[in-house]
Backbone bond lengths (Angstrom), bond angles and torsions (degrees), N, CA, C in turn:
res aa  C-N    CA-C-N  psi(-1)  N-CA   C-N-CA  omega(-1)  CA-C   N-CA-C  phi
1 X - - - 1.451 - - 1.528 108.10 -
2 X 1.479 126.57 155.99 1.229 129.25 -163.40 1.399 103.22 -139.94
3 X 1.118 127.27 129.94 1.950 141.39 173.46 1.516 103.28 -100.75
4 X 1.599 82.34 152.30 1.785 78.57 155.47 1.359 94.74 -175.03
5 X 1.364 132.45 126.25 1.705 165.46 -132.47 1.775 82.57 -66.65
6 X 1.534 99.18 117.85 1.271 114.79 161.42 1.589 129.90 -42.35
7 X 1.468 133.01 43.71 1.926 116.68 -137.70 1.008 116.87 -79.78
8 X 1.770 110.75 19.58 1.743 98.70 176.53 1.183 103.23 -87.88
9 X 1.580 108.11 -20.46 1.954 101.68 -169.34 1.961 91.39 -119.92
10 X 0.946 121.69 7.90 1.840 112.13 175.27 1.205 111.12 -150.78
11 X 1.743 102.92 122.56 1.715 115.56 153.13 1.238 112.47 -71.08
12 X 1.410 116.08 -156.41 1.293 136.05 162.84 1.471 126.37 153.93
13 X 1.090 112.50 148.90 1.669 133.21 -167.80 1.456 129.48 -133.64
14 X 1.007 99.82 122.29 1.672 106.09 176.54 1.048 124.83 -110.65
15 X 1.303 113.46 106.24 2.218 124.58 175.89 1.161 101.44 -113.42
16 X 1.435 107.64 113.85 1.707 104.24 154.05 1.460 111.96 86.85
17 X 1.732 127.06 47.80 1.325 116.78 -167.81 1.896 115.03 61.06
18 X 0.896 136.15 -39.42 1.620 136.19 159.44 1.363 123.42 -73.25
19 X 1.361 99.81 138.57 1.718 116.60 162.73 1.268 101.74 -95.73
20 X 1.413 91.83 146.31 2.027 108.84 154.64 1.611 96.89 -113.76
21 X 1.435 109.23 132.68 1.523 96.85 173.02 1.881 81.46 -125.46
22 X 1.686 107.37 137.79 1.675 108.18 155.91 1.628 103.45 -105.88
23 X 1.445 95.80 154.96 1.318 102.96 156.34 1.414 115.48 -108.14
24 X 1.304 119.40 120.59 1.581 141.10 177.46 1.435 84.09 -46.96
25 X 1.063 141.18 -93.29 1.625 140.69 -117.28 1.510 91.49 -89.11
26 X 1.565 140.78 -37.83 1.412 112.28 161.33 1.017 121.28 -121.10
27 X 1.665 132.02 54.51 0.825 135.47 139.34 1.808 108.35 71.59
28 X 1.293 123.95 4.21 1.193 147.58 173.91 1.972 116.24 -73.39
29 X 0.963 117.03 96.52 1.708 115.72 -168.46 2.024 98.14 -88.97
30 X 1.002 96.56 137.43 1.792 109.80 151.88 1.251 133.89 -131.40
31 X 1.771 103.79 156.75 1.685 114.46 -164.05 1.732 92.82 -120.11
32 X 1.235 98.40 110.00 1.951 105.96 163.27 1.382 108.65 -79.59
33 X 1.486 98.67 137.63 1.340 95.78 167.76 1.558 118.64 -91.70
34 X 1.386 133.32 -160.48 1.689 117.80 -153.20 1.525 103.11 -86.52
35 X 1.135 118.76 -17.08 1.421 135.99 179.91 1.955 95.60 -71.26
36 X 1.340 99.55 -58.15 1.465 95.67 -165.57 1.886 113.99 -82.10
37 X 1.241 91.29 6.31 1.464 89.05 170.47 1.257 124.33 -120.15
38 X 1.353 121.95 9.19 1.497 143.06 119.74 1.406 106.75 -21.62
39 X 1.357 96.40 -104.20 1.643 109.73 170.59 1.662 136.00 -23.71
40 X 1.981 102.51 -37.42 1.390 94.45 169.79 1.847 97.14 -80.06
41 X 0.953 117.39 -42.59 1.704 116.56 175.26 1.308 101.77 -25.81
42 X 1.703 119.84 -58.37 1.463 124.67 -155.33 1.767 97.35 -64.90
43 X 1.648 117.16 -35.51 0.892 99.83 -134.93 2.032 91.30 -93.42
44 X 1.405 98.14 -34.48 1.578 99.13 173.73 1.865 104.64 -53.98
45 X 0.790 125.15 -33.56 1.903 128.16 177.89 2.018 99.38 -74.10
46 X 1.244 112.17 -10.18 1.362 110.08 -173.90 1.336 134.20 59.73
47 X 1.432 126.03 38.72 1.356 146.72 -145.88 1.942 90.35 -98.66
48 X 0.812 114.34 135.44 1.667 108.82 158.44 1.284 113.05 -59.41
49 X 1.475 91.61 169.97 1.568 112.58 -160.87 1.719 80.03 -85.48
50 X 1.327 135.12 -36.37 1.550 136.82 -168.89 1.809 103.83 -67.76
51 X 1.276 98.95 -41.85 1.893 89.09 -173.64 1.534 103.12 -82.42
52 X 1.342 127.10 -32.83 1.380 132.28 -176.82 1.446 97.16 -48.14
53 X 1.430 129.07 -54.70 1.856 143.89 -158.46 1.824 96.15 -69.00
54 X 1.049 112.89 -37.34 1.408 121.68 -177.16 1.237 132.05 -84.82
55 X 1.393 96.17 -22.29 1.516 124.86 170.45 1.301 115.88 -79.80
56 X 1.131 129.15 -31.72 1.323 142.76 -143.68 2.100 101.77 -122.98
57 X 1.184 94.97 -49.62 1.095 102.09 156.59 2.024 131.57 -60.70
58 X 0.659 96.27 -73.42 1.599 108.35 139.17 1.560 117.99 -8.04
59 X 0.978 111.82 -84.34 1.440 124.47 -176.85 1.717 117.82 -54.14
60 X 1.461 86.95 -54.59 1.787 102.78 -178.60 1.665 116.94 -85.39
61 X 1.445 93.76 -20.22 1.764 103.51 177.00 1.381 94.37 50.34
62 X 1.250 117.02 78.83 0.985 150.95 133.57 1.578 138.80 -105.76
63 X 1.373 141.97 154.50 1.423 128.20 -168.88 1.533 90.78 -57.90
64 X 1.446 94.24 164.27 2.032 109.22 159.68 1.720 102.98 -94.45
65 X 1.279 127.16 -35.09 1.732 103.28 176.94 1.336 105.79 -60.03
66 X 1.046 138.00 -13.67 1.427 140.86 -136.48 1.357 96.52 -108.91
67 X 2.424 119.96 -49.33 1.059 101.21 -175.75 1.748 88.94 -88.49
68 X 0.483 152.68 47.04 1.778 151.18 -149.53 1.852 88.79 -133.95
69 X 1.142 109.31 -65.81 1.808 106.87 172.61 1.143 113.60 -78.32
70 X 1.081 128.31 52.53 1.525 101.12 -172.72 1.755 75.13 -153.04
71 X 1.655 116.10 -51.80 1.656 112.94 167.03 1.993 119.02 -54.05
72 X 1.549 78.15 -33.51 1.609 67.48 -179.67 1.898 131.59 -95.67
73 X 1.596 95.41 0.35 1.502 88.08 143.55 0.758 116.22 -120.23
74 X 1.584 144.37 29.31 1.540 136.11 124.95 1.484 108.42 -41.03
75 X 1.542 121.65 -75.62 1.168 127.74 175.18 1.831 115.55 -33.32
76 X 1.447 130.94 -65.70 0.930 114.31 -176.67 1.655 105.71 -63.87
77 X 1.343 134.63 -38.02 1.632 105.28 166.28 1.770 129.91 -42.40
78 X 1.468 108.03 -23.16 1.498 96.57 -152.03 1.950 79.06 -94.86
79 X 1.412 117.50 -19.46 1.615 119.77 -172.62 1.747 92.65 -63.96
80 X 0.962 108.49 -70.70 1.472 136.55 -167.79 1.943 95.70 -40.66
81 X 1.434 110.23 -37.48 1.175 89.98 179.89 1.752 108.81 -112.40
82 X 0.907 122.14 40.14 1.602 141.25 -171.10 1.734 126.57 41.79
83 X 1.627 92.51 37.93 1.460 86.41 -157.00 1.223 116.20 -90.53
84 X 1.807 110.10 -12.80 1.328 142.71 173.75 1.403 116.07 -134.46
85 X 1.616 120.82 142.50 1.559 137.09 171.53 1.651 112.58 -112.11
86 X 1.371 99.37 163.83 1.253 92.41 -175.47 1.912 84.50 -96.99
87 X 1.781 91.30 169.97 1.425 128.70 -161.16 1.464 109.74 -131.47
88 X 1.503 111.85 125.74 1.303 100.99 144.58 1.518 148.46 -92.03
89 X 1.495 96.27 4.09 1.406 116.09 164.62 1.715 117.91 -60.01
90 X 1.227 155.89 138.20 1.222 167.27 -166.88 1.646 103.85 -145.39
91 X 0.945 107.38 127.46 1.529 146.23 166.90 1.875 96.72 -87.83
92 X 1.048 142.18 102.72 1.436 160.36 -174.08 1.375 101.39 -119.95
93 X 0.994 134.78 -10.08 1.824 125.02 171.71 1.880 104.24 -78.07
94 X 1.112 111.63 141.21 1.617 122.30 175.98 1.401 121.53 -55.51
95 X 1.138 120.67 118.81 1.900 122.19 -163.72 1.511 98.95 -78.23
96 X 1.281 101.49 127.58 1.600 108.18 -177.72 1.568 100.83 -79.16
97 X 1.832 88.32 150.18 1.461 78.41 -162.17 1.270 118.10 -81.86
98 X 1.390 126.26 176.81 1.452 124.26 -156.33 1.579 106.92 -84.99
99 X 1.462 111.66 144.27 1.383 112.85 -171.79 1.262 124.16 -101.88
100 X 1.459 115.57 34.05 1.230 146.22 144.94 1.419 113.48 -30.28
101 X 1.645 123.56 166.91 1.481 91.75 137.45 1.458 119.80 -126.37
102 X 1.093 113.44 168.89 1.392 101.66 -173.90 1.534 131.07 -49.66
103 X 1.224 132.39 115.31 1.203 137.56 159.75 2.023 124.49 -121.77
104 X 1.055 92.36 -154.49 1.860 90.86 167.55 0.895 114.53 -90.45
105 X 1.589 114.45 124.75 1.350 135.38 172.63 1.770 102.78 -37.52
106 X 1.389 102.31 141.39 1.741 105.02 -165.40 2.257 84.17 -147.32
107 X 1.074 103.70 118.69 1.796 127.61 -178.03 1.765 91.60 -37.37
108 X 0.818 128.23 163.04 1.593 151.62 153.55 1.219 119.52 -72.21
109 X 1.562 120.10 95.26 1.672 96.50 -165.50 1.617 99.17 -127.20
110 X 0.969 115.46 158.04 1.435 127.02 153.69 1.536 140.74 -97.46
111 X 0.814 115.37 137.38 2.111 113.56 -179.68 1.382 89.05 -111.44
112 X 1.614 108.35 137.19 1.397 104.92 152.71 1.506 120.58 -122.98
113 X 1.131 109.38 156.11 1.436 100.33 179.39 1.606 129.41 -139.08
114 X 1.441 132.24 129.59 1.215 128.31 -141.51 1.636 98.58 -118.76
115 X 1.418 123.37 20.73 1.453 111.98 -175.53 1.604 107.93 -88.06
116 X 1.381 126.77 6.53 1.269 116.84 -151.54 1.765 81.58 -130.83
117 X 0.634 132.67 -17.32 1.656 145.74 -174.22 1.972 116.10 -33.58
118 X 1.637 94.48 -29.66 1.208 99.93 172.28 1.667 124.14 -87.65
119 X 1.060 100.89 -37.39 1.640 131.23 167.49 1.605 117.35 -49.42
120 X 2.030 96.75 -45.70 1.324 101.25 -161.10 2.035 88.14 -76.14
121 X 1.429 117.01 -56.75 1.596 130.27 -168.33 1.418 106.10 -47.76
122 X 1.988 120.00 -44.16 1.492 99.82 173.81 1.306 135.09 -6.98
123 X 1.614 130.27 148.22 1.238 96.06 149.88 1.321 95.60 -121.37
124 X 1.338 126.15 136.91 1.543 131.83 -157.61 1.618 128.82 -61.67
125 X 1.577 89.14 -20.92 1.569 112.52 -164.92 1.627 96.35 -90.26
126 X 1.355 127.09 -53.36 1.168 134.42 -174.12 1.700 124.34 -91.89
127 X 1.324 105.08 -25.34 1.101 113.08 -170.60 1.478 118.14 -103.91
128 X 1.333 132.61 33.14 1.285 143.61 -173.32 1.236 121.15 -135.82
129 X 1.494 130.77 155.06 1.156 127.66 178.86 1.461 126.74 -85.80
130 X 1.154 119.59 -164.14 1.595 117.34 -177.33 1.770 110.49 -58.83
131 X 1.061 96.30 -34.50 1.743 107.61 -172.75 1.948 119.05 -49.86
132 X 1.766 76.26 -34.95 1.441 105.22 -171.89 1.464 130.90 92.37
133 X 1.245 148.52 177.76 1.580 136.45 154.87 0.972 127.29 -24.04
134 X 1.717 128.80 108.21 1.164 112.37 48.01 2.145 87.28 -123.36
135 X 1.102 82.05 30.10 1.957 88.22 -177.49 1.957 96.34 -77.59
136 X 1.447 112.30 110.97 1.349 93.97 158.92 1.611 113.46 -96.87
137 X 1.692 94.44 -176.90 1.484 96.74 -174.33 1.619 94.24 -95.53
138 X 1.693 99.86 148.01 1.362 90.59 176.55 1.692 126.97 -100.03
């Protein structure tokens, strides 16, 4: 199966081994950890969910059922929260391997977080008071 980053409703950025991914439409931000930002890497390059497990496995020498569940409820979190669709486009070139270094395979996880949700939905131009950004009107 093949993803590829939802971009009507998600940015995202990577500093420092981490992603921030927001979601535009609820205002909901996330932090990947280095494992899971592999995976969004894999998934913005459009790599299958099959070479990602092999890849990843591979590297960390770790089982493949092992990274195989562990991508695929990563994946249904990032579905579940619309941040990625599936694709029929495929990326078929070999994923270089990750320039990590090897240690123990560690799951793909996500944090999400909803305190900024009002901040993120503003819209800056319309939705503020005399003061201006980041003052809304109440």
């Amino acid at each position: 199966m093949t993803y590829e980053i939802n971009t009507q409703d998600a940015i995202s950025e990577t500093l420092d081994g981490e992603t921030i991914v927001i979601n535009l439409k609820s205002g909901n931000y996330y932090s990947l950890n280095e494992t899971g930002t592999l995976v969004w890497t894999y998934i913005v390059e459009k790599y299958s969910t099959e070479s990602m497990a092999a890849t990843l496995a591979s590297h960390y020498g770790a089982d493949t059922s092992t990274v195989e569940k562990a991508i695929a409820d990563f994946i249904e979190t990032l579905q579940k929260d619309s941040l990625i669709q599936e694709t029929t486009q495929t990326n078929n070139s070999p994923i270089p391997s990750p320039t990590t270094e090897k240690k123990l395979f560690v799951a793909p996880k996500i944090e999400k977080y909803e305190d900024m949700q009002e901040m993120i939905m503003a819209d800056p131009v319309h939705d503020v008071d005399e003061m201006g950004w980041p003052n809304l009107k109440k």
